[in-house]
C-alpha positions in Angstrom: 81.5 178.8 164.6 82.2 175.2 163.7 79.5 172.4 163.7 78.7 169.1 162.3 75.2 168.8 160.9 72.9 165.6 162.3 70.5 165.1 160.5 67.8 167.9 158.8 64.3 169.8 160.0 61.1 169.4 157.9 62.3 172.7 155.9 65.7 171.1 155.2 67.6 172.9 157.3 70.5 170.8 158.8 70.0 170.3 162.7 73.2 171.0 165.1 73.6 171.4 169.0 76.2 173.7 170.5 76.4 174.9 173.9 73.1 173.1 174.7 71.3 174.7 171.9 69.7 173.2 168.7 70.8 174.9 165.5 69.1 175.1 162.3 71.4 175.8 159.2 70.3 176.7 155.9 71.7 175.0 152.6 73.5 172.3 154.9 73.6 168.8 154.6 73.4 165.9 157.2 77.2 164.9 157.9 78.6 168.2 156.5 80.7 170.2 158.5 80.8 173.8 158.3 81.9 177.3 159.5 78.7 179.3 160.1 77.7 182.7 160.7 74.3 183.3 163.4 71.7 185.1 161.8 69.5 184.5 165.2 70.0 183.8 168.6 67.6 182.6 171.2 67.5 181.5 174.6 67.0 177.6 173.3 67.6 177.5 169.5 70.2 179.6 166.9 69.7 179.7 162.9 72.7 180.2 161.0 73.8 180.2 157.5 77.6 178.6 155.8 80.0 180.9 155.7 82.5 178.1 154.8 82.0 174.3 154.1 85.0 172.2 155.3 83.6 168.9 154.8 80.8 168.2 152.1 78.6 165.6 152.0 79.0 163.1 148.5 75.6 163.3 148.0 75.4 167.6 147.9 75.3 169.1 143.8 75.4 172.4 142.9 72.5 174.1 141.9 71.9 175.3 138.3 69.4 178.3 139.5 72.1 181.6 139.4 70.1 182.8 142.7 70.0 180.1 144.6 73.0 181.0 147.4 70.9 184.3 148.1 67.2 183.4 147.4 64.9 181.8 149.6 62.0 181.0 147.2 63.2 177.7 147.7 65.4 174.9 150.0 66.2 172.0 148.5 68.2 172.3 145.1 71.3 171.5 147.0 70.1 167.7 146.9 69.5 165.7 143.8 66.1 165.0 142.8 66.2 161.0 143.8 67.1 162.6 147.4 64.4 165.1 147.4 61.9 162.5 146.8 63.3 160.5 149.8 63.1 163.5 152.5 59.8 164.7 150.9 58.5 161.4 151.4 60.5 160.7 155.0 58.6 164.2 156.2 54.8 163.2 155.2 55.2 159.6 156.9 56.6 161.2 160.0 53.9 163.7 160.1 51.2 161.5 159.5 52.4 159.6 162.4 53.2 162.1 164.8 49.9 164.0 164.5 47.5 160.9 162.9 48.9 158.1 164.1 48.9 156.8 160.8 52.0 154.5 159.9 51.8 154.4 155.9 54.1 153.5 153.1 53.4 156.5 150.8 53.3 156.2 147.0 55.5 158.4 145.4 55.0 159.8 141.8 58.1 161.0 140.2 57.3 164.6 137.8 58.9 163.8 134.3 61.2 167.0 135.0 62.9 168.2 137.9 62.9 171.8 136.9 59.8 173.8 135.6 56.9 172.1 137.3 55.9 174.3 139.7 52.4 176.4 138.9 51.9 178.7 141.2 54.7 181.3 142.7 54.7 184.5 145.0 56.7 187.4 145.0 57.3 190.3 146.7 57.7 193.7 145.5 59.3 196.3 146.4 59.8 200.0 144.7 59.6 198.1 141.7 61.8 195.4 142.0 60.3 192.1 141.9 61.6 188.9 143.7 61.7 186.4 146.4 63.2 186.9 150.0 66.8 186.4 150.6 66.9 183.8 153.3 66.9 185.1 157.0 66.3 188.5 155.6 63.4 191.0 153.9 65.6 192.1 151.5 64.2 191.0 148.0 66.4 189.0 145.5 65.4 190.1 142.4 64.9 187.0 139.4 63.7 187.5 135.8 63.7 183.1 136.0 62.2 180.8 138.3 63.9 177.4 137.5 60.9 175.4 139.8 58.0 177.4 137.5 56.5 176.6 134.6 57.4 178.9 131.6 54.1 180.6 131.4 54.8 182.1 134.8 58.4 182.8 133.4 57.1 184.4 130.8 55.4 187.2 133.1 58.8 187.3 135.6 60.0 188.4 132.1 57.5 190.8 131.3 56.8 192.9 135.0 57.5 196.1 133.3 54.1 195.6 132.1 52.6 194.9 135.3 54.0 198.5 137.5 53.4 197.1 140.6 55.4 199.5 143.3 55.4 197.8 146.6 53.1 194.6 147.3 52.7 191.0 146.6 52.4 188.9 143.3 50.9 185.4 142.9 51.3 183.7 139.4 49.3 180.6 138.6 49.3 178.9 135.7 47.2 175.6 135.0 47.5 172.6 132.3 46.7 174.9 129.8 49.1 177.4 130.5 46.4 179.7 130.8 47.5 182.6 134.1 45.9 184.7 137.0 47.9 187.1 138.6 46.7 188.3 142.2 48.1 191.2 143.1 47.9 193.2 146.6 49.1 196.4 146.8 48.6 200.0 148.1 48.2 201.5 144.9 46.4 200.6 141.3 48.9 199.4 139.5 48.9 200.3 135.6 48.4 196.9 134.2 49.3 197.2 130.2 46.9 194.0 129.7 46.5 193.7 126.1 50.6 194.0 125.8 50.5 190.5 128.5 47.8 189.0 126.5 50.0 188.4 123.4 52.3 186.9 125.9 50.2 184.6 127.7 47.2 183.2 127.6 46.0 185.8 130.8 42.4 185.1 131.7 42.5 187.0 134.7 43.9 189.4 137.1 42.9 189.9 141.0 43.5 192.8 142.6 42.9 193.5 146.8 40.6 190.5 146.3 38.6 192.4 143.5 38.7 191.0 139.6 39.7 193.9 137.6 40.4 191.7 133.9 38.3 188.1 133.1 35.4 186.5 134.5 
């Protein structure tokens, strides 16, 4: 199917109409147009993703993260920082003034860096693979390298042998320090090799089912 995109959602999807229905289209761009494949169908909305992109938008860059075309730990690394800034910014006053009825000018502080900021990810596991969701999908993309997280939590994406998690969940945090708590839900008890992590990071504690098995 061919469509134009509009304009984007509050995830940053682009929004089409076809056939009296809104789409939403991952990794598309407002003015782009594009032949997509349906990945869901309803009664009064589709989602898609591009199968082919026959008119790109000047303001689309490629994305230095290997995964991004599968993954869908994140949205937005199709747009350049300056525009990411903009739609964040665009989304909060349009909340705030749909469900507050407060029309502000937010203040936007830029990060020094664009990539590695982020201190906190989740991931899924899954017989021992560890990843993020592909977009529309539960199959799990698996990453060694989050280009959004701070190296700390890199450092652990590096090191999951350590962690033999089977199937579950993973949160990484990380704080000014670089200090890191991993929170783990799973099944089984995984066989943490803790001091092996502790000469990696600085690991002050590990959660597991909501129960503090390492640190205070």
């Amino acid at each position: 199917m061919k469509v134009t995109i509009e304009t984007l959602d509050h995830h940053g999807r682009g929004i089409t109409h076809q056939d009296g229905k809104v789409g939403f289209i991952e990794n598309a761009l407002k003015g782009e147009i594009c032949e997509i494949e349906i990945t869901k169908d309803n009664t009064k909305y589709f989602e898609g993703k591009v199968s082919k992109y026959i008119e790109t938008s000047p303001k689309r860059v490629k994305s230095k993260c290997p995964y991004y075309d599968r993954c869908g730990g994140c949205h937005l690394r199709h747009m350049s920082y300056e525009d990411t800034l903009n739609f964040k910014k665009d989304k909060l006053i349009n909340i705030l003034y749909k469900y507050a009825g407060l029309a502000i000018e937010p203040i936007v502080i830029k990060n020094k860096n664009r990539d590695f900021y982020r201190n906190k990810i989740e991931l899924k596991v899954k017989n021992g693979i560890y990843g993020f969701y592909e977009s529309s999908s539960h199959e799990i993309v698996e990453i060694d390298r989050c280009l959004n997280a701070e190296e700390p939590i890199n450092t652990i994406l590096r090191s999951t042998d350590l962690l033999n998690i089977k199937n579950g969940s993973l949160v990484i945090k990380s704080n000014y320090n670089g200090e890191i708590i991993l929170s783990i839900e799973s099944e089984e008890d995984p066989d943490i090799d803790i001091e092996r992590l502790r000469e990696k990071v600085k690991l002050v504690g590990i959660i597991h089912n909501e129960k503090t098995i390492f640190g205070a």
